[in-house]
VMD Tcl script that builds the backbone (N, CA, C; Angstrom):
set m [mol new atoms 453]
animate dup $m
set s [atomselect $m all]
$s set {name element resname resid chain x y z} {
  {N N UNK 1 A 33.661 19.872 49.203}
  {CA C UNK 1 A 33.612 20.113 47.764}
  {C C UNK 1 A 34.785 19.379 47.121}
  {N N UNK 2 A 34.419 18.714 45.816}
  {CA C UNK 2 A 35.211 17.892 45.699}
  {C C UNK 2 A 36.585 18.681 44.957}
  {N N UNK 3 A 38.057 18.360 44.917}
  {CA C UNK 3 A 39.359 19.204 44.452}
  {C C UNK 3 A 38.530 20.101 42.711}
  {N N UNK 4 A 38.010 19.443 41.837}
  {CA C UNK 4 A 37.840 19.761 40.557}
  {C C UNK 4 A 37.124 21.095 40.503}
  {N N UNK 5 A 36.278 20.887 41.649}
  {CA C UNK 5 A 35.033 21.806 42.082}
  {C C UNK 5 A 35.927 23.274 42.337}
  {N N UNK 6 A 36.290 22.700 43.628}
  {CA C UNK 6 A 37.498 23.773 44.175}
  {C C UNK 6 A 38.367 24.872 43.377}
  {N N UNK 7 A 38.399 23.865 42.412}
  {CA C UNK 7 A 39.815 24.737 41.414}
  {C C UNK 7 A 38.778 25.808 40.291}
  {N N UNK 8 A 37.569 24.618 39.937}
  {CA C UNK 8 A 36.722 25.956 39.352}
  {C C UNK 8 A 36.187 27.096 40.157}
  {N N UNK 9 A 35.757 26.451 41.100}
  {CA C UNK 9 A 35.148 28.199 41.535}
  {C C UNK 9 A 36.575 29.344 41.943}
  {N N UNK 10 A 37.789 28.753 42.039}
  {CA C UNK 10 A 39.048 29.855 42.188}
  {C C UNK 10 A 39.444 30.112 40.964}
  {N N UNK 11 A 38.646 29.700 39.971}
  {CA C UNK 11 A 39.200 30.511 38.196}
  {C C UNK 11 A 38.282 31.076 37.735}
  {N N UNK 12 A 37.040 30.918 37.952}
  {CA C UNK 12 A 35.446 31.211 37.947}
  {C C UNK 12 A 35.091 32.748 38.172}
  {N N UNK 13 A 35.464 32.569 39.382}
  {CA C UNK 13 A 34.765 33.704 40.562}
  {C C UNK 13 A 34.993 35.039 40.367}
  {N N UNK 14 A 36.118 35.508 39.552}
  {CA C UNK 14 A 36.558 36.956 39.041}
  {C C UNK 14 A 35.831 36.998 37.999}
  {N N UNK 15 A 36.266 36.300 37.165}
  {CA C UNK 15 A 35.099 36.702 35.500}
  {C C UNK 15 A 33.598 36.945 35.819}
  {N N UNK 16 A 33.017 35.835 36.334}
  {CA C UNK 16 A 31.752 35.798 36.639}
  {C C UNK 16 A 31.057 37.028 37.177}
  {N N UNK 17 A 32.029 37.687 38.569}
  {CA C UNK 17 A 31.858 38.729 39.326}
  {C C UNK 17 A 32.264 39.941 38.449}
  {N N UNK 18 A 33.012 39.769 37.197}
  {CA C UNK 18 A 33.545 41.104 36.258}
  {C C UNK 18 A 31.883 41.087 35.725}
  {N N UNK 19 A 31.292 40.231 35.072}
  {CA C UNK 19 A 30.139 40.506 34.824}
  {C C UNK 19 A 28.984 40.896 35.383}
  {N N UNK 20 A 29.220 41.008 36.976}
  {CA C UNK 20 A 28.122 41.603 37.530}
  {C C UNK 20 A 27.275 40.949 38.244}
  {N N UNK 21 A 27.903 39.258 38.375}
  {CA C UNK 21 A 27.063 38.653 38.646}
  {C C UNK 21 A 28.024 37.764 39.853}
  {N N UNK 22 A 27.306 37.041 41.276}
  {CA C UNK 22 A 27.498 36.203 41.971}
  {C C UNK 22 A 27.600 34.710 41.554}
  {N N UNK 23 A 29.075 34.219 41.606}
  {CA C UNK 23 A 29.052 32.413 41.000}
  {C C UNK 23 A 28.604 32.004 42.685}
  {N N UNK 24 A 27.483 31.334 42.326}
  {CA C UNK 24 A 26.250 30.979 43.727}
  {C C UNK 24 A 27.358 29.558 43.753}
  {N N UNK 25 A 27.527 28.688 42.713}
  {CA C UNK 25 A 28.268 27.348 42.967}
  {C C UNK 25 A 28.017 26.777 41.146}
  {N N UNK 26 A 28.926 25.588 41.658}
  {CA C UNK 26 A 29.644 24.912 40.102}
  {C C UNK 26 A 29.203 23.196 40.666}
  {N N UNK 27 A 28.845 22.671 40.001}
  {CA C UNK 27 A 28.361 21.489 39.650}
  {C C UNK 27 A 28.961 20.946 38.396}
  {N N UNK 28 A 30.008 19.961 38.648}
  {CA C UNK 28 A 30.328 18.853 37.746}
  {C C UNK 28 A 29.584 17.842 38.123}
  {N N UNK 29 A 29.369 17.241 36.872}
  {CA C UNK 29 A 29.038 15.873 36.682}
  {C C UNK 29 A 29.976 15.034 35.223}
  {N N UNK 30 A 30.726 14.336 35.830}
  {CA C UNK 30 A 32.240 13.021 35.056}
  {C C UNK 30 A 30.360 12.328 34.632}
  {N N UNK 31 A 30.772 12.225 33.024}
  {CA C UNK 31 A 30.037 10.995 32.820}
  {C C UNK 31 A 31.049 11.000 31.602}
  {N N UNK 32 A 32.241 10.676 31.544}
  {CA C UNK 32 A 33.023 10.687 30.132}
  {C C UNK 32 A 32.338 11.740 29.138}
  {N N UNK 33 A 32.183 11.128 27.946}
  {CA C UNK 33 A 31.424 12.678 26.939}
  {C C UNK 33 A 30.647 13.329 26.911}
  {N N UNK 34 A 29.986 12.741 27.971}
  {CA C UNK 34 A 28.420 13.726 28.195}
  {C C UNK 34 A 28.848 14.448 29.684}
  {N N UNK 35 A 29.952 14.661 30.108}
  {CA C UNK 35 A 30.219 15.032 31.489}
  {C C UNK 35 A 29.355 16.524 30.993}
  {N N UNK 36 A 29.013 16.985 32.359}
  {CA C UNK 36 A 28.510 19.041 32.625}
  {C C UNK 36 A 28.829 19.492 33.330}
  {N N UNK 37 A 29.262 20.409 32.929}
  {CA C UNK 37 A 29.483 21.421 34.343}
  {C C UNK 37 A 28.751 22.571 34.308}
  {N N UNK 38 A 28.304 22.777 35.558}
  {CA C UNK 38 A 27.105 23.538 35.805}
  {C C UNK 38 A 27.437 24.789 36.612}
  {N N UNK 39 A 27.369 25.590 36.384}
  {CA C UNK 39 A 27.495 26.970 36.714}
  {C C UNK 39 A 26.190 27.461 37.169}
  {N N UNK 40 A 26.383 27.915 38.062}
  {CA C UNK 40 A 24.924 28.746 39.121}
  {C C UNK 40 A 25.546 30.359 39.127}
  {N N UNK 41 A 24.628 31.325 38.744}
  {CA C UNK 41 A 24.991 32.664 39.116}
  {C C UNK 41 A 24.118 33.470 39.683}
  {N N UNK 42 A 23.510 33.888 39.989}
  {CA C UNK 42 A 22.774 34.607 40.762}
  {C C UNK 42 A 23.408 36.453 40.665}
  {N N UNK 43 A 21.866 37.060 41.291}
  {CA C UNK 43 A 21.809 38.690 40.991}
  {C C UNK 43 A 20.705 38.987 42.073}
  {N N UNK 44 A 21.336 40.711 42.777}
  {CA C UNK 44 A 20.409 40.702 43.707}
  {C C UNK 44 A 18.871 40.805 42.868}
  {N N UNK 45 A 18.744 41.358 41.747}
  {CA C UNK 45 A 17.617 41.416 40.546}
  {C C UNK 45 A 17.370 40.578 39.746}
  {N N UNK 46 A 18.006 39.313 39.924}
  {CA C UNK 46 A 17.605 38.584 39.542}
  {C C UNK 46 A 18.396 38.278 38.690}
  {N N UNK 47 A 18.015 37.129 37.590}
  {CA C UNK 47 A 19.285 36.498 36.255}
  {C C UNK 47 A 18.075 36.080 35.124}
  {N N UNK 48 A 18.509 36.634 34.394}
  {CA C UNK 48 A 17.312 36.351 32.801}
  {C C UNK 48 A 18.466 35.669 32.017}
  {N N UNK 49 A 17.718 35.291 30.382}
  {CA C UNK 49 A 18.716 34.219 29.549}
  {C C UNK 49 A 19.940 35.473 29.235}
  {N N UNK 50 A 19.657 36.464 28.758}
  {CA C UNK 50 A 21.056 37.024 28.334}
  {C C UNK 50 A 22.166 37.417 29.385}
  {N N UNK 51 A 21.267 37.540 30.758}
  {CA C UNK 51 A 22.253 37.168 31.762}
  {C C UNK 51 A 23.316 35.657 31.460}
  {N N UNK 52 A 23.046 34.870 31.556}
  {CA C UNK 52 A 23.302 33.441 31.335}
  {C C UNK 52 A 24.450 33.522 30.495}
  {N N UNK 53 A 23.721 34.076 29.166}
  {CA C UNK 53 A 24.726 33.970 28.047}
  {C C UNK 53 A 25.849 35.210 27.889}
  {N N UNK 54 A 25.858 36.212 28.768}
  {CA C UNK 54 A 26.982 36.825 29.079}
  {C C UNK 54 A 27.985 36.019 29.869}
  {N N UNK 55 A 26.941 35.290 30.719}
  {CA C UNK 55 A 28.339 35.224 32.047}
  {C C UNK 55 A 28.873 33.509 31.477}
  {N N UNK 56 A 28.355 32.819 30.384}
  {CA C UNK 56 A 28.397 31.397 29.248}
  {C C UNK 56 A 29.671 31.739 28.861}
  {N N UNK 57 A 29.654 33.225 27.935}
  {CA C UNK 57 A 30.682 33.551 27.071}
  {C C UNK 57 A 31.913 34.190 28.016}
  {N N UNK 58 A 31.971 34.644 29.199}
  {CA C UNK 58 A 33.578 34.544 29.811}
  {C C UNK 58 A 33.414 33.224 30.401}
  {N N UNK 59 A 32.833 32.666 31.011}
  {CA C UNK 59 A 33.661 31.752 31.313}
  {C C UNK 59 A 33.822 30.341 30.284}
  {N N UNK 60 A 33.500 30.559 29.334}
  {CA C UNK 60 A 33.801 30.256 28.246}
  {C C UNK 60 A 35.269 30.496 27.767}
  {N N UNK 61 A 35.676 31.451 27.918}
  {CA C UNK 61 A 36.824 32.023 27.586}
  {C C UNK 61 A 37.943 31.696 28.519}
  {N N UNK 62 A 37.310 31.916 29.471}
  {CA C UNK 62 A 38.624 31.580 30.865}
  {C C UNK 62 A 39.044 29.872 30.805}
  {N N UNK 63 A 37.968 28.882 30.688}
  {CA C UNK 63 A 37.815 27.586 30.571}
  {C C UNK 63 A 39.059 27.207 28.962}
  {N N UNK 64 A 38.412 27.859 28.167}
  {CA C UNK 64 A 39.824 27.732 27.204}
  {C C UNK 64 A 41.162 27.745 27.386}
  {N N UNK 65 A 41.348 29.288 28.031}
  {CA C UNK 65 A 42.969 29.595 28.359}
  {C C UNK 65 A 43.232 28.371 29.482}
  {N N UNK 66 A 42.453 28.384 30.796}
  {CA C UNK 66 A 42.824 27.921 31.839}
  {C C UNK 66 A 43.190 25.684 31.919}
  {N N UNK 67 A 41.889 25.628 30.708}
  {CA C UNK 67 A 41.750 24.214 30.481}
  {C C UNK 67 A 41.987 23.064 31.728}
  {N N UNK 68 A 41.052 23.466 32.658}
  {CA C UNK 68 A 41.216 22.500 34.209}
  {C C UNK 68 A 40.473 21.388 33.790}
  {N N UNK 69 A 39.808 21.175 32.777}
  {CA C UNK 69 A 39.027 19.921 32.475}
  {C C UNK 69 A 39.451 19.459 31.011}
  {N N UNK 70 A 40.173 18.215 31.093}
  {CA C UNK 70 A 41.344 17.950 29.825}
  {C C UNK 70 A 39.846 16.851 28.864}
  {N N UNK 71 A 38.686 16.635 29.443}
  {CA C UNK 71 A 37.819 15.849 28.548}
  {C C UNK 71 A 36.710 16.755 28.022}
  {N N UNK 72 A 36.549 16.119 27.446}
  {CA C UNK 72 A 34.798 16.768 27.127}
  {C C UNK 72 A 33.743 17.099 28.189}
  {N N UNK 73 A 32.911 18.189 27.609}
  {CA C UNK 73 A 31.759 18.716 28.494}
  {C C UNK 73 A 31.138 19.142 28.232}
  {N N UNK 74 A 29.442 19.874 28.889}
  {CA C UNK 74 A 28.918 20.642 28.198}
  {C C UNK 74 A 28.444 21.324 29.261}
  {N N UNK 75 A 28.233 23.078 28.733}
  {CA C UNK 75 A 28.318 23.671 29.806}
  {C C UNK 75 A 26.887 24.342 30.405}
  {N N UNK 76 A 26.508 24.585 31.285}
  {CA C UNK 76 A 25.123 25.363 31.254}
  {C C UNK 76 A 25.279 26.039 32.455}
  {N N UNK 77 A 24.773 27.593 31.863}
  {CA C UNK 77 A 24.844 28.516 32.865}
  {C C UNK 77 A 23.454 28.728 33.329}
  {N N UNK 78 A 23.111 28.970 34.346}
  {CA C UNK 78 A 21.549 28.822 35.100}
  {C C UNK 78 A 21.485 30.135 36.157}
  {N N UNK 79 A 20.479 30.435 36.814}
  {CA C UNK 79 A 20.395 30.630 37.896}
  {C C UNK 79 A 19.804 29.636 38.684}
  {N N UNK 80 A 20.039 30.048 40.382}
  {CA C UNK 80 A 19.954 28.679 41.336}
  {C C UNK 80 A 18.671 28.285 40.927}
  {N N UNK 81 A 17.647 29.142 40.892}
  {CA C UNK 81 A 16.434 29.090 40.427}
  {C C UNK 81 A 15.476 28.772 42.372}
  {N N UNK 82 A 14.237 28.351 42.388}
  {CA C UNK 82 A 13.846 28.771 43.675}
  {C C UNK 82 A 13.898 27.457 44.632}
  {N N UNK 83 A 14.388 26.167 43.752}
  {CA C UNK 83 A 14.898 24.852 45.234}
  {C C UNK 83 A 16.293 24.735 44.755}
  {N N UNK 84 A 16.812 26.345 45.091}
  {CA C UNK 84 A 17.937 26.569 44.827}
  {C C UNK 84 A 19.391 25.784 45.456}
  {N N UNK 85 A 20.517 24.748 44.685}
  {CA C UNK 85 A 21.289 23.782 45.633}
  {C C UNK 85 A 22.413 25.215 46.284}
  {N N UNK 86 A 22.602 24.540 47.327}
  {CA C UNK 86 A 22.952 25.623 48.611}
  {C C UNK 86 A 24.970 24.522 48.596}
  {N N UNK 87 A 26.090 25.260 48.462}
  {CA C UNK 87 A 26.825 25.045 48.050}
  {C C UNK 87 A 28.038 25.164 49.606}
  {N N UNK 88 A 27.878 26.431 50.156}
  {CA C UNK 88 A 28.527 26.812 51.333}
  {C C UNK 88 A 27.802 27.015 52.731}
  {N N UNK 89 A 28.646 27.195 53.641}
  {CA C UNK 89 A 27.797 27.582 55.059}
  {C C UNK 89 A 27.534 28.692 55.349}
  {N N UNK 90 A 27.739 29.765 54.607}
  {CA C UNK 90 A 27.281 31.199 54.241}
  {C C UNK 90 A 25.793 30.566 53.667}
  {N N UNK 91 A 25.587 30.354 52.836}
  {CA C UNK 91 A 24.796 29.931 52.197}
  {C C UNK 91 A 23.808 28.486 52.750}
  {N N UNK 92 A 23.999 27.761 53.504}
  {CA C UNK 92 A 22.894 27.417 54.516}
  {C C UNK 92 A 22.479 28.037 55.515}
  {N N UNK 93 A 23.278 28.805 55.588}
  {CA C UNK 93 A 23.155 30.011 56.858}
  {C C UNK 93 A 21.926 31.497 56.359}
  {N N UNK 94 A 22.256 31.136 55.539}
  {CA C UNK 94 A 20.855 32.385 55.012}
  {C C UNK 94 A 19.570 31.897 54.602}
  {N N UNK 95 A 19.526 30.962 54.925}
  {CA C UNK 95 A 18.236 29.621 54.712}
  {C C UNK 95 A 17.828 28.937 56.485}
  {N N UNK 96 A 18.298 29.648 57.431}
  {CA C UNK 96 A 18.150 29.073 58.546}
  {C C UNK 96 A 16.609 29.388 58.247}
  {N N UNK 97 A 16.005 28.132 58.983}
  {CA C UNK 97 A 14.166 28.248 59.170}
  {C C UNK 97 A 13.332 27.745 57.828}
  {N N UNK 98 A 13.866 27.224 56.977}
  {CA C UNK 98 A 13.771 26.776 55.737}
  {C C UNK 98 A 13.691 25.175 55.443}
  {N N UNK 99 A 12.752 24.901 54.662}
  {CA C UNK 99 A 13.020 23.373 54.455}
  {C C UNK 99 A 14.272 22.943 53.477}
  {N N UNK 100 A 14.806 22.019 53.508}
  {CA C UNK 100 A 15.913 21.414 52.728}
  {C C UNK 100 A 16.032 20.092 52.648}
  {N N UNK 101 A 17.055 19.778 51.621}
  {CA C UNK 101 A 16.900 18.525 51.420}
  {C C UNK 101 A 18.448 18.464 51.239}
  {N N UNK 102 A 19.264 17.391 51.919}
  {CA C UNK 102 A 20.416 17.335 51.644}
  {C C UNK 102 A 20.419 15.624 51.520}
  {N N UNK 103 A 21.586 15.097 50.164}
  {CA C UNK 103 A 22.389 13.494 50.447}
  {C C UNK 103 A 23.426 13.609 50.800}
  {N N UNK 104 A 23.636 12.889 51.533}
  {CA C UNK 104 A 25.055 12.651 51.996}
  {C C UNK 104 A 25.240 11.624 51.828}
  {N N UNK 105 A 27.584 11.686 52.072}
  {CA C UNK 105 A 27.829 11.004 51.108}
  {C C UNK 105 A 28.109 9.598 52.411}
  {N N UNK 106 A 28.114 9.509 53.570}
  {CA C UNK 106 A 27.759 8.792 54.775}
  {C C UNK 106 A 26.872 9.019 55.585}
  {N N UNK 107 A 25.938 8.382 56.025}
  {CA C UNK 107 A 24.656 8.271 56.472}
  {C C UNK 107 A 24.969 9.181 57.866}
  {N N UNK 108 A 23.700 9.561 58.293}
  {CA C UNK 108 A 23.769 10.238 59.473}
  {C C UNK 108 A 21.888 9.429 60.264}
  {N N UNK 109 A 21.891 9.001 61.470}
  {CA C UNK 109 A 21.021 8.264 62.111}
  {C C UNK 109 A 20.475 7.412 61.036}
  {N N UNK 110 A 21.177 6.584 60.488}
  {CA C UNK 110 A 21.099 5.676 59.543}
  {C C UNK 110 A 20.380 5.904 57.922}
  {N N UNK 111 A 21.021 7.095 57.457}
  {CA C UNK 111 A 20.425 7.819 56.526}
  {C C UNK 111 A 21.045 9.216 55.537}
  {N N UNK 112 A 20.718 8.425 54.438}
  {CA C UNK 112 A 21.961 9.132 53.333}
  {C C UNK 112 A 21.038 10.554 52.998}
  {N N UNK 113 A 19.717 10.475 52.537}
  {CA C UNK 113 A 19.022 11.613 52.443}
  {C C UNK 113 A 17.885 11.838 53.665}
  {N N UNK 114 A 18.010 13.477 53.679}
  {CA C UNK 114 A 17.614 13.693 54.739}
  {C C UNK 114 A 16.587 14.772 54.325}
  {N N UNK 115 A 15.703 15.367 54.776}
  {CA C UNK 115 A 14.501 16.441 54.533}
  {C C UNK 115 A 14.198 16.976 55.902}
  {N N UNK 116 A 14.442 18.269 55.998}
  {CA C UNK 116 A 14.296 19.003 57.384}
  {C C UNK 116 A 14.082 20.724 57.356}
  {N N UNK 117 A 14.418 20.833 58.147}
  {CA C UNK 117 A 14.082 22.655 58.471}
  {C C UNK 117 A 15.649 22.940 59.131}
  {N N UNK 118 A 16.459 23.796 58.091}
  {CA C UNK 118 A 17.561 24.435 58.807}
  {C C UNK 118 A 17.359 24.769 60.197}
  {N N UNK 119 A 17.663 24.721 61.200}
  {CA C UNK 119 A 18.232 25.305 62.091}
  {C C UNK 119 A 19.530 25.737 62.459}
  {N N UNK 120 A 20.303 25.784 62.122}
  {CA C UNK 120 A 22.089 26.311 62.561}
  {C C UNK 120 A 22.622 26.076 61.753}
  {N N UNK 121 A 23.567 26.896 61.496}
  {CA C UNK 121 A 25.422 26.581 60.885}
  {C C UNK 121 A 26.278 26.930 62.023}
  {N N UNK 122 A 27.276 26.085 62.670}
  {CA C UNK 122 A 28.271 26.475 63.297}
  {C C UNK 122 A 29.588 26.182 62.338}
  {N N UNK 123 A 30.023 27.207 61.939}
  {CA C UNK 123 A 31.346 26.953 61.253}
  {C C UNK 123 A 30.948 25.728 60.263}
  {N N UNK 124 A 31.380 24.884 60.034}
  {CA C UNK 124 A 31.430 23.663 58.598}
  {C C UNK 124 A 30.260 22.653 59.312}
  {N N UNK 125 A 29.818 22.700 60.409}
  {CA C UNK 125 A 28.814 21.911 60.961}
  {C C UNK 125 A 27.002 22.449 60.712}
  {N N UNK 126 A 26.063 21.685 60.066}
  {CA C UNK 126 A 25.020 21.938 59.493}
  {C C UNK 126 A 23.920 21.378 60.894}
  {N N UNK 127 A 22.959 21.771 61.154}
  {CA C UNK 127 A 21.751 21.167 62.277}
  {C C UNK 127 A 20.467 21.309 61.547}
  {N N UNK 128 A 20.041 20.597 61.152}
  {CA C UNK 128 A 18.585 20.373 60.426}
  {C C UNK 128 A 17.910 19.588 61.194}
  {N N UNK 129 A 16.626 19.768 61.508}
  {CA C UNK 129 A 15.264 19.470 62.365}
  {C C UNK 129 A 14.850 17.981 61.417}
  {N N UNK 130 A 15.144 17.289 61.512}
  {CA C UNK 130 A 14.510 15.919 60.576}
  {C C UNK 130 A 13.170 15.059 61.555}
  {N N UNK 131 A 12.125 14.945 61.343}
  {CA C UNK 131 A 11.416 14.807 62.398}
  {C C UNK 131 A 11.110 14.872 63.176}
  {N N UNK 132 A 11.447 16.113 63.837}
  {CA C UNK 132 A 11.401 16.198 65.556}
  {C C UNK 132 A 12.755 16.250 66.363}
  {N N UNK 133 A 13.372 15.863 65.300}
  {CA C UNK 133 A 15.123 15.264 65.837}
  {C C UNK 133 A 16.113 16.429 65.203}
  {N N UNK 134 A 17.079 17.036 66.036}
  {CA C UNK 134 A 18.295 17.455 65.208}
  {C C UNK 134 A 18.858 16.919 65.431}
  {N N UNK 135 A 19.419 16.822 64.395}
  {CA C UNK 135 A 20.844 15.954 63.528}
  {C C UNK 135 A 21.730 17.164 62.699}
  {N N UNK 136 A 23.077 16.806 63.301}
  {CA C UNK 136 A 24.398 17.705 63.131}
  {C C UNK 136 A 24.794 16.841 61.884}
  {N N UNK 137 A 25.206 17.573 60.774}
  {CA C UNK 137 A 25.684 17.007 59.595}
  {C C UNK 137 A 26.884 18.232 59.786}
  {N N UNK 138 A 28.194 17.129 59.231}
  {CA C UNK 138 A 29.307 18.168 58.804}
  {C C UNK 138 A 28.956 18.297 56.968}
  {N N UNK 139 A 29.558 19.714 56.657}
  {CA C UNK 139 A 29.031 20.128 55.167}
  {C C UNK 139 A 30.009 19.062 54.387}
  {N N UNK 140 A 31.063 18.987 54.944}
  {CA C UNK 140 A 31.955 17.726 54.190}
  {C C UNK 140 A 31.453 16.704 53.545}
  {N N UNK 141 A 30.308 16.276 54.429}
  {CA C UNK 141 A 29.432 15.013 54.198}
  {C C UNK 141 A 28.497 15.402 53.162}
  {N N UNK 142 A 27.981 16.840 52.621}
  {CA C UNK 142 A 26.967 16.937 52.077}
  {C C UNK 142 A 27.447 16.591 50.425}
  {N N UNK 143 A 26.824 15.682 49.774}
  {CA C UNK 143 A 26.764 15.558 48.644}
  {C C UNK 143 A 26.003 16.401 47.706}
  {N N UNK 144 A 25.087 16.695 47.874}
  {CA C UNK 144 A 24.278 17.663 47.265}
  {C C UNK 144 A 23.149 18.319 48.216}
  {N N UNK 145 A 23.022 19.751 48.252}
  {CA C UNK 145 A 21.666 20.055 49.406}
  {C C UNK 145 A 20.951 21.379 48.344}
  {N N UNK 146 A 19.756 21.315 48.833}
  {CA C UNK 146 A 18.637 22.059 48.052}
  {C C UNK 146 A 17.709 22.768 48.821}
  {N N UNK 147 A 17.311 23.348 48.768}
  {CA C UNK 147 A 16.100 24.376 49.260}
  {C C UNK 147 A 14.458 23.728 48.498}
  {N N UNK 148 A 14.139 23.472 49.313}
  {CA C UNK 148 A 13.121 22.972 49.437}
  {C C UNK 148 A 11.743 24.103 48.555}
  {N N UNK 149 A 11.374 24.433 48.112}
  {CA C UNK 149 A 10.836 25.927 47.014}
  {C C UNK 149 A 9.073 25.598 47.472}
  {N N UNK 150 A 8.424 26.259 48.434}
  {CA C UNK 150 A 7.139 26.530 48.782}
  {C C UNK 150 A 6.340 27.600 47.804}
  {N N UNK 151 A 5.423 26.466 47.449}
  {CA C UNK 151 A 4.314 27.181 46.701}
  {C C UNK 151 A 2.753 28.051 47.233}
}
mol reanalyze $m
mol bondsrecalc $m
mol representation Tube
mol addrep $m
């Protein structure tokens, strides 16, 4: 996770949780004035819009006092929703047996994105079934990973 990431979810994670709700993960995206940062929250019952816009308005508030992002942004609070992006190894770990989709940010058997079926987390090390093949990804490497959402 990249340092920016890091520092939000350790200013994040109390407010969010004062409201009742799980910060699932934080998504920046730097595009100068149009940069976002993306807030994921999650509920064992689920997250509706006024969910959203409770947990919008503290960390709204904390983002003021705390000011870890000195440019412009815009913010959107979500739930993961159901090809929900999977952020930690707690969290690929409760998706073992599941399809996914992870990029990485160095190729693994000659290949930046990958589509597979969890099988394992050992500690920071990921094992996804990619054709027939497991392939060990460290989470370090993961640029972005998703849950694959069966209809």
């Amino acid at each position: 996770m990249a340092t920016i990431e890091s520092k939000l979810v350790e200013i994040l994670t109390v407010p969010v949780e004062a409201s009742g709700f799980q910060l699932w993960g934080i998504e920046y995206v730097q595009a100068g004035r149009h940069s976002i940062l993306r807030v994921f929250i999650d509920h064992e019952n689920g997250i509706n819009i006024e969910d959203c816009a409770e947990a919008s308005r503290q960390v709204s508030a904390v983002m003021d006092v705390e000011d870890p992002i000195s440019t412009e942004y815009t913010l959107e609070v979500s739930s993961p929703g159901v090809d929900r992006p999977l952020f930690t190894a707690a969290q690929y770990a409760a998706y073992i047996g599941e399809d996914a989709k992870v990029q990485l940010t160095m190729p693994v058997a000659g290949s930046r994105n990958l589509k597979g079926v969890i099988t394992s987390v050992d500690g920071q090390m990921l094992t996804i079934k990619v054709d027939g093949k497991d392939l060990i990804v460290a989470l370090d490497n993961i640029r972005k990973g998703n849950i694959i959402a069966k209809f």
